[in-house]
N, C-alpha and C positions, 0 to 999 in steps of 0.2 A: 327820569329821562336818561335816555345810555346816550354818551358823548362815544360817536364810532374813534377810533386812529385817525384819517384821513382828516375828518373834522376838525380834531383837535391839532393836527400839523398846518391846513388853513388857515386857522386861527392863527397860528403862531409867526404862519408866513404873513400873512396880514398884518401882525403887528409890527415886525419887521420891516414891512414898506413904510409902513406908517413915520418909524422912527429913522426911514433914512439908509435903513441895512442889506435895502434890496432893490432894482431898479425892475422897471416895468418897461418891456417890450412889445411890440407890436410885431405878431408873423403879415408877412407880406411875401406871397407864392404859396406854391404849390408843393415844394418841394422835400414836404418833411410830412407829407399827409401817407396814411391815414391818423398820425401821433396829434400831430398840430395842423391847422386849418387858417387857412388867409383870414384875417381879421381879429384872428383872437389873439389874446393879449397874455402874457407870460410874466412872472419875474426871476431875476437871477440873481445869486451870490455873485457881487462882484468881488467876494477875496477867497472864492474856489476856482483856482485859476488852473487847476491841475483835476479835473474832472477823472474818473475813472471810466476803461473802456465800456460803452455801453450807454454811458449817458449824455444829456442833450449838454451841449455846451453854446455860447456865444463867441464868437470870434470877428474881427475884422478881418473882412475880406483881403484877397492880396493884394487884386489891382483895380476894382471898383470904389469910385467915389458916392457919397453919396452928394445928390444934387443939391439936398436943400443946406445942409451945412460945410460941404467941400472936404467932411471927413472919411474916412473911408466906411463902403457901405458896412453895416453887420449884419451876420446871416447866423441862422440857429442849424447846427447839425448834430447828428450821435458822434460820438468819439467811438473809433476803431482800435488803434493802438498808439503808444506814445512809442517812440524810436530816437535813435540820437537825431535827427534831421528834425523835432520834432512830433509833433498830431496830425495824425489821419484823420481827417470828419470826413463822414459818407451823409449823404440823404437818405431817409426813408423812401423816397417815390427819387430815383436816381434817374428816371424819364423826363423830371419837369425838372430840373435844377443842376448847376452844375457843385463839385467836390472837389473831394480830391486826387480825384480820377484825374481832374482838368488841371489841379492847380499842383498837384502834389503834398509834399508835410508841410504845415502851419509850423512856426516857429512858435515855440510857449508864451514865449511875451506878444504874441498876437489874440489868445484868448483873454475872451472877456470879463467872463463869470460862468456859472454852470447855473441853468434851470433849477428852480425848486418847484416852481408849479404852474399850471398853467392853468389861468383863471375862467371861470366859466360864461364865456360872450357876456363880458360889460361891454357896454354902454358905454360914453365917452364922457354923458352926463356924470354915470357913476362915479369914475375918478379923476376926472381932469385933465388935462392935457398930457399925452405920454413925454416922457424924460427921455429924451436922446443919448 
């Protein structure tokens, strides 16, 4: 049996979750498709806080709350460039969502973690209630 790269980095993000090393998000919109899709579920390093340009980052939002906890919402974007003011996150589909076009630079200690993978449509059976 050949074990591909991809395979073998899964695995390794899964065990990761497993032990606590990685949170699991939930995309909710539109606005990172055609990369990520409403409903699918994600996880991220939360001690890559400094993502490089190009890749999917998690950030709190500036001024949305989110309803069910009173924290502020989090949104998944690509990382543009880092500046003194600052992270630029753009959207993939910048039609359905707003960035930082609207919001301007992210201040560093506003991201969250940086994506490692994006899991393939589980189930909510398969892992259980997502971690906020």
């Amino acid at each position: 049996m050949i074990v591909h790269p991809p395979t073998i980095r899964a695995i390794a993000e899964g065990l990761a979750w497993i032990i606590g090393r990685r949170r699991r998000i939930r995309v909710s919109g539109h606005s990172m498709e055609p990369t990520l899709h409403d409903g699918e579920f994600v996880l991220i390093d939360p001690e890559r806080r400094h993502p490089k340009p190009g890749r999917l980052a998690v950030a709190r939002h500036p001024t949305e709350l989110d309803t069910t906890s009173g924290d502020r919402l989090l949104v998944i974007k690509r990382v543009g460039d880092w500046g003194d003011g600052g992270v630029w996150l753009t959207s993939d589909n910048p039609t359905a969502g707003t960035d930082s076009r609207t919001w301007g630079r992210l201040p560093a200690a506003d991201i969250v973690g940086t994506v490692t993978v994006v899991l393939d449509h589980p189930t909510t059976a398969d892992l259980g209630p997502p971690v906020a």
